[in-house]
Structures are given as structure tokens and as C-alpha cells.
N, C-alpha and C positions, 0 to 999 in steps of 0.2 A: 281811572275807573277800571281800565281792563287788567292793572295789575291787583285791585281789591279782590276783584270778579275773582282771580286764579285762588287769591288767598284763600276766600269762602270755600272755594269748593273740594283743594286740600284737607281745609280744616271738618269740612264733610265727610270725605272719607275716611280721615282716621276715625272719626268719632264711630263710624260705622263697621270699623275693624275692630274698636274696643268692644261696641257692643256682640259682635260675633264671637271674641274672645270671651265671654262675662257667662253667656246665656251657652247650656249643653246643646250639640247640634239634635235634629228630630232624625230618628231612624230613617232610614231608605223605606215606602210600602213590601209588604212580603210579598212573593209571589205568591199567584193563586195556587193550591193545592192540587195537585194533580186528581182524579178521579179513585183511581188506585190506593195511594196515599190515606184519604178519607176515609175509605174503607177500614183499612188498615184500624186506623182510630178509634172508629165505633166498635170494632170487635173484640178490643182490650179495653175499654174502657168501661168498670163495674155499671151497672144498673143501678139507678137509686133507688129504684122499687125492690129490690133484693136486700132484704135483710136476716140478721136469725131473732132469734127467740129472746137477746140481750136488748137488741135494736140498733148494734150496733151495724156497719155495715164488712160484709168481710169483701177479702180478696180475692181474686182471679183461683189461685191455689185450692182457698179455704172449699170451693165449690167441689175441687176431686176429693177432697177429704171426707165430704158428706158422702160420696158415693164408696169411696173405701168404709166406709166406718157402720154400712148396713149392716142390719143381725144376720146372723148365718140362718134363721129362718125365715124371712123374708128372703134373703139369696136363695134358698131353696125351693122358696115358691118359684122362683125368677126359672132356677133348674128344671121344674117339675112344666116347664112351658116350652124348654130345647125341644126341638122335633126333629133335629139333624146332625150329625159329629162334626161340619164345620163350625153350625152354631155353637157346639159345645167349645170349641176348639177359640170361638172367638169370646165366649164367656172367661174363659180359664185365662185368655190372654188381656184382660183388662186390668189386672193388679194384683198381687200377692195375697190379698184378703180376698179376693174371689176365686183366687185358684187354691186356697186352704179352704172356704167352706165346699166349692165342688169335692175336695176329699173325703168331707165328713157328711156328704148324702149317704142315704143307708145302704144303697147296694146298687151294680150294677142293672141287676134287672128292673129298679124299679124307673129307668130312664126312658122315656118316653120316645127317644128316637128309636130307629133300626139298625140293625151290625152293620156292616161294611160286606159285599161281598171280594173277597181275594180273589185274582185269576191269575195263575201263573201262567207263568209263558215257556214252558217247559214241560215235562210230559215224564212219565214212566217211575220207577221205584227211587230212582237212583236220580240223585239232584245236585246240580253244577251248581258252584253257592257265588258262581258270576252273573247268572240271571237276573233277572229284575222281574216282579209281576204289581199287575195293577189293581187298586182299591176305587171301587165305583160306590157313592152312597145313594139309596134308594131314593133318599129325600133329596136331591140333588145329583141327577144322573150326569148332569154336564160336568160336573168338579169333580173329577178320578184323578186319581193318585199314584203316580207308579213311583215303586221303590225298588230298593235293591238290598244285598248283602254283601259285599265285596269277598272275596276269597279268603277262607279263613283258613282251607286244609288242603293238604296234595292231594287228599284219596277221595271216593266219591262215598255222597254219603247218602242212608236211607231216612226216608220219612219215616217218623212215630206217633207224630199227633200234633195238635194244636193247641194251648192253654192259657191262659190267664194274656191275651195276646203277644204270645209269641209261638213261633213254628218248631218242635224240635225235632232235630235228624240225631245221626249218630256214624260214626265212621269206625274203622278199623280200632283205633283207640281210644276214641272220647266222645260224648255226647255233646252237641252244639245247640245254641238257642239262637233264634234271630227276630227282633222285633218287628212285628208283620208293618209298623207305621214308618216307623226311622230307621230300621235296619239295622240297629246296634247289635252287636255278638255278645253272648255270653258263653263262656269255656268252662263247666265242672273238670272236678278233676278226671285223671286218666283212667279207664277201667283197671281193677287188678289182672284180670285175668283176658283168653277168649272167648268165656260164654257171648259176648257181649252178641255174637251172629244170631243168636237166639233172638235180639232182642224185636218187638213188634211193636209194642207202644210205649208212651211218654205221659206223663201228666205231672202239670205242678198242683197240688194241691192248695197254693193261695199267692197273691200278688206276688212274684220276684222281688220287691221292695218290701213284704213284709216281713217282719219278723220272726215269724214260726214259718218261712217259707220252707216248702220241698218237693226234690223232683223224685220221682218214682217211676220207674222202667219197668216192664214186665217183660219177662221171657218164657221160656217154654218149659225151665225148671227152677227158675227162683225170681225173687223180685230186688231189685237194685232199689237204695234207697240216699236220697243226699239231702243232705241239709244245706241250705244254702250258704256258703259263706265257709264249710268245713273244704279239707283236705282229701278227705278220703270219701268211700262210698259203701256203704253197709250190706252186706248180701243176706237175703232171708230167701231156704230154699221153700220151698211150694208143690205143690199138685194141683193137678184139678184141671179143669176146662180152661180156653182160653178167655180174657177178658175182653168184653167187645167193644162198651162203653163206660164211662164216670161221669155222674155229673154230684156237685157239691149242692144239699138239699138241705134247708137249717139247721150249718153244724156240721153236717155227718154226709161223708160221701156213698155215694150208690153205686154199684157197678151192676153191669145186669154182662153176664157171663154167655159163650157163644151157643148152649142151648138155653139161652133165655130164660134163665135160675137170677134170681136177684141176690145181691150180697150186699152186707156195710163194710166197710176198709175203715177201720181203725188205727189210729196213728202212737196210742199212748196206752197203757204203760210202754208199750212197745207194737208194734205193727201186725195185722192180722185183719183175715178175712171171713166173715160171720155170712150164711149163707141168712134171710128170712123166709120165713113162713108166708107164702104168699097164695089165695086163691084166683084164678083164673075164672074168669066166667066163659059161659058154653060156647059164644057166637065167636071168642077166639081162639078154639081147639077145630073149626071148621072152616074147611076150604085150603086154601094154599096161601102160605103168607109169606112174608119177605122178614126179616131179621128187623125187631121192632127200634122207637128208638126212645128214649128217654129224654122228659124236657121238663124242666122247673119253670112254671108258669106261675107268678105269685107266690102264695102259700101252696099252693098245689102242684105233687108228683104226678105225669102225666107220661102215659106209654100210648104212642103213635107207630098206630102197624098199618101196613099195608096191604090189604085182602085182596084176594081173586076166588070166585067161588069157582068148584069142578068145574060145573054147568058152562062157567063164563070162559073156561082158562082160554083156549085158541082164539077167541073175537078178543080177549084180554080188557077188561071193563074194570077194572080195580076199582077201590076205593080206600081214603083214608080214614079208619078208624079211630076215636081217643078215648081214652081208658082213664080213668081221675085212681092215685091209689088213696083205699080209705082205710085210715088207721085206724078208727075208732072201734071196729070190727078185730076180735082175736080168733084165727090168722086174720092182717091185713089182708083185701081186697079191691081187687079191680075191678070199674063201678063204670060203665062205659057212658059216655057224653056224648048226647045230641049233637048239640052245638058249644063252638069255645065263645059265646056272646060276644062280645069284646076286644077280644084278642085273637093277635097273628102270632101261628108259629116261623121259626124259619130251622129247615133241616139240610144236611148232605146226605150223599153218600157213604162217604167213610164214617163210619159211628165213634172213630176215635177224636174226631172234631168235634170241637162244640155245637148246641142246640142254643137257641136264643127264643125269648118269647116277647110282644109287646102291644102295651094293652092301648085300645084305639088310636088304630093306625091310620084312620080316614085323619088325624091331622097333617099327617106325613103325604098323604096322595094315595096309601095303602087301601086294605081291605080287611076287615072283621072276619073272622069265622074261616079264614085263608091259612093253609100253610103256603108258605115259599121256597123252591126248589132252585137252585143254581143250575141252569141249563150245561155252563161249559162250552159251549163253540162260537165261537166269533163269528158264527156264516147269519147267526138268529138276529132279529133286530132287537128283542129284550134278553139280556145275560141270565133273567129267571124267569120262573113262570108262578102265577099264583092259582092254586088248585083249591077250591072250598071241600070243606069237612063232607063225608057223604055223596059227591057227585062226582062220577067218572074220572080217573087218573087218564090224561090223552096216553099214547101207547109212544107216542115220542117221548114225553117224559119218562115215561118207564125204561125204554130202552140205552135212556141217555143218561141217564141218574140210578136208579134202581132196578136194574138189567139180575143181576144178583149182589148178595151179600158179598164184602171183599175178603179175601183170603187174609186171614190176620196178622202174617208177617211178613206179606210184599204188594201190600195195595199202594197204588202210586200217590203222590199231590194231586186231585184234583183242586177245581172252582170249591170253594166254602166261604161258611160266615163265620167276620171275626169281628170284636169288639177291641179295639189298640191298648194295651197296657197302660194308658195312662187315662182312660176311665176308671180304672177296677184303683187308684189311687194315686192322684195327681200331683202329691207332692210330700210323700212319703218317703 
């Protein structure tokens, strides 16, 4: 019996080894998923509720595609809502079809944010190009910017102005550009000659990247002209008073000249400076004024002066004046404005800098009917200050900013506002 017993139970476990062998083994359970893990999962994994317009269902990809592939007028509306240069900055940096329609908005001025203002950190005519200065935006006073320009020349070089964002200086034998955001150099060629000590101001008359770009110098007997992208530099000589300011007004640049004569600067058939016909009205042939300034606000040419009546001069009570010019009238006329409704100016002191205008500023933190002045000292808690149209200029402002008009061909860098080069065309 007990050897049957062993037999059976042999014959047991083979039968129980064939059946192990016959039948696939059952997986191991998986472990539980971690928390993390899960996560993970849900976040790639489409939505069923997401479909398009086929009914099909697309993929993870196809969803950045819908946002590349907006019209560039609808991106425009999306522009026309920026209130700040890092917003823009983070607009431009979402994909190549939004930084092509940012190119193709109509124009700088009609952006809704405010410039940048520059503070260098240097001082006087003469400008070390090892410096660095820093970009504060109004709309965001905690995100400043410093930059620099690294050493591009042995000699030291003077300031001429600021344009289409960048700063030009000029040294012993070339004029240098430096982009006030990224600090990139641009070298035209060599002067031919010495006039070049002459020289006082700078202006490009259209983006660095554009196509009809050019820089134009102004001296005390002729005006220097380059095309961007040539070899050489074209001299036309000249007369006349010195130039104070330009600014580009639809089309056709303005210069208002240093006894306050207005002029057009023509580019074609060849180069030249047309004085206009301009009326003055009576309230600004009186009292004591400061060297005005010229501002493209919209559609509208605007001349902002700075009054002191006799009565007032020693207590010094200024005030900001603004002047609309109206074409419609032969000669044009200056037609002076109450109030700017809607819109901020923003001004410097050197009149070879740009003017900036922008129209409701309470989105930004701003102020309507304000210009804004660049204080210039680090000791202030705010770097400007905002002065309404028609009510007392403080006598700190004045002394600090518009003390007088600068000498045309050795006013230093100060504080200004600038707009970065890659507004005025972002991928050109």
C-alpha cells in the first residue's frame, strides 16, 4: 500500500508540471504608479472632448499649429493689447508667425506700451564704449535691463543722437552705432576727410534693417550721407543754422532748426532742406521760452514748449505748452491744445533724441494728458517725473532737465527714451 501511495503521488506531480508547461504563466501585478508618474500621464494624454471641424481627433502638436496658424489680424488685435516691451518681447518670442505679424503692425507709434527709459552710467561728451547703462520699463519698473557695448575703438568717442534704437557716437575716423537693447555694433565706413570734428548730430532715417536705410550726420558746413550697406560716404555742403531736431512725420522728415524755423529734408532725387511756411500764434512769441520740441502723436505734428512768463521768471512757474500743426491752413499753422485727451508725451533734454507719444496710458499705470520727463539721478525714488499739460513745471525738473537748451555740438549722453530696434521691425 505504501508503495501504491508514492506511485500516485509521483504520478500527481508530473501531471501537474505538464499542466504548468501547457498553460502561459499570469503576469506578476504591476506596481502602483507613483503620484508623479500619473500625472505625467494625464498631461499628454489628448482630450476626447477636443476635436476640429472634421471630427477627427488631432494630436498633442496639432494644438501649437492652431495657434501658429492665427491671421495676422487677429495677432494684431492680440498687439494692440501689449502694454509693456517685456510683453512684446514675450509675444515676438512664441513662434516665427507671431514674430512676422509683430513686423507687419503699422508702425511703432501705434503700440500701446511706453519707451524704455536709458540711464547711462557715465557722464560728459566723451563716451567709454566699456560702459554699460540700464533700461527701466515704465510698465514694469522691477524688470531693468542693463546692457553694454564692449570696446569697439582706441579713441574716445562723442555722442550725436539716438535713432531707430540705436545710440550713434563718432570718433576720430568713423561713426559707430550700438544697439541700446543687445548692444550689437555697427561700423559705417571711414570718414574721408577731418571735417568729421564738426560733426553734432546723427539720425537714421528708417530701421537699420530696412532697405532704403540711411544715416545722415550733420556738421557745421556740410551734411554726410550713407547708405547703408555702401562703402563710402557722400558729402553735401550746406549753410544755414544748426539743426536741433528730426522727427519722421507721414513720409517726410521735420527738422525744426536752432532758431526754431521748421524744415522738410528730402531724400530724392537727391538730398536737400526746404524750409515751410509756418504761422506762430501770439501766446508763443511771449514771455521766455526754452527751445521747443517736436512730437508725432498719431496723425498729428505737435510742438511742446516750455514757457515762463516775465512776471513769473525768478519764482520760475513754467508751464508746458502744445501746439497741433494744422495743414489745412496755407501757410500751415500752430493751433495750441488745451489738453492731449488721451495721450502721454514722453520728452528729453537733448532734442537730438527721440520724442515718443502714447495713447491711454492708465493701461500701463500711466497718466493722460502727462508729459514725462527723465529726472537723471539715482539719489530720486522715481528715474521721471510726470508733469500734466498747463500746470506748474516743479523748479527741480527744470533745473534738472531743462536748465537750458544744449550746445549743439557737445551736449553729453544723458537719461532718454528709447524704443529697441526690434520694434520698429522684428524680423526683417
Amino acid at each position: 500500500m505504501a508503495g501504491g501511495s508514492s506511485r500516485r503521488r509521483r504520478r500527481h506531480r508530473r501531471r501537474a508540471r505538464l499542466s504548468m508547461d501547457a498553460e502561459p504563466s499570469s503576469p506578476p501585478p504591476a506596481p502602483e504608479a507613483s503620484p508623479s508618474t500619473r500625472e505625467v500621464a494625464v498631461a499628454v494624454r489628448p482630450s476626447k472632448k477636443t476635436f476640429d471641424a472634421s471630427g477627427s481627433t488631432p494630436s498633442l502638436s496639432s494644438g501649437c499649429h492652431v495657434w501658429e496658424n492665427l491671421l495676422d489680424s487677429m495677432l494684431h488685435q492680440i498687439i494692440a493689447l501689449i502694454t509693456s516691451f517685456h510683453d512684446f518681447l514675450a509675444f515676438t518670442g512664441t513662434c516665427r508667425s507671431w514674430l512676422i505679424a509683430a513686423s507687419s503692425f503699422p508702425s511703432a507709434y501705434n503700440f500701446t506700451f511706453p519707451p524704455l527709459q536709458l540711464s547711462p552710467d557715465f557722464g560728459g561728451a566723451i563716451y567709454n564704449p566699456n560702459r554699460t547703462w540700464q533700461l527701466v520699463d515704465p510698465a514694469k519698473k522691477t524688470s531693468s535691463l542693463r546692457c553694454s557695448a564692449p570696446g569697439i575703438t582706441p579713441y574716445p568717442m562723442r555722442y550725436l543722437g539716438c535713432s531707430y534704437g540705436y545710440l550713434i557716437f563718432s570718433d576720430r575716423e568713423r561713426c559707430h552705432l550700438a544697439d541700446v537693447y543687445t548692444g550689437t555694433k555697427v561700423k559705417p565706413p571711414k570718414f574721408r576727410s577731418g571735417g568729421n570734428f564738426f560733426i553734432y548730430c546723427g539720425i537714421l532715417v528708417a530701421p537699420l534693417n530696412s532697405p532704403n536705410s540711411q544715416l545722415i550726420l550733420f556738421s557745421r558746413t556740410a551734411l554726410l550721407q550713407w547708405h547703408v550697406g555702401t562703402n563710402s560716404w557722400i558729402e553735401h555742403p550746406r549753410v544755414g543754422e544748426h539743426i536741433l531736431q528730426i522727427v519722421t512725420f507721414k513720409g517726410q522728415m521735420f527738422a525744426m532748426d536752432f532758431v526754431q524755423r521748421l524744415h522738410i529734408i528730402s531724400l530724392s532725387p537727391q538730398l536737400s532742406i526746404q524750409e515751410v511756411a509756418v504761422v506762430w500764434e501770439e501766446s508763443m512769441l511771449v514771455g521766455l521760452h526754452s527751445k521747443p520740441w517736436l512730437v508725432v502723436c498719431g496723425d498729428m505734428l505737435l510742438l511742446v514748449d516750455l514757457s515762463v512768463s516775465t512776471g513769473q521768471l525768478f519764482g520760475f512757474s513754467g508751464t508746458f505748452q502744445v501746439f497741433r500743426l494744422d495743414f489745412s491752413e496755407e501757410p500751415a499753422k500752430w493751433v495750441k491744445m488745451q489738453k492731449l485727451e488721451n495721450w502721454a508725451l514722453f520728452l528729453t533734454n537733448d532734442r537730438r533724441t527721440p520724442t515718443f507719444s502714447c495713447m491711454n496710458p492708465e493701461r500701463w499705470g500711466g497718466k493722460s494728458n502727462n508729459i514725462y520727463v527723465p529726472m537723471g539721478s539715482e539719489d530720486l525714488d522715481e528715474p521721471w517725473t510726470a508733469i500734466e499739460v498747463g500746470q506748474p513745471v516743479p523748479s527741480s525738473t527744470h533745473h534738472m532737465s531743462f536748465s537750458s537748451a544744449p550746445t549743439a555740438h557737445c551736449s553729453p549722453l544723458n537719461s532718454l527714451w528709447v524704443l529697441p530696434a526690434l520694434v520698429y521691425g522684428v524680423c526683417q
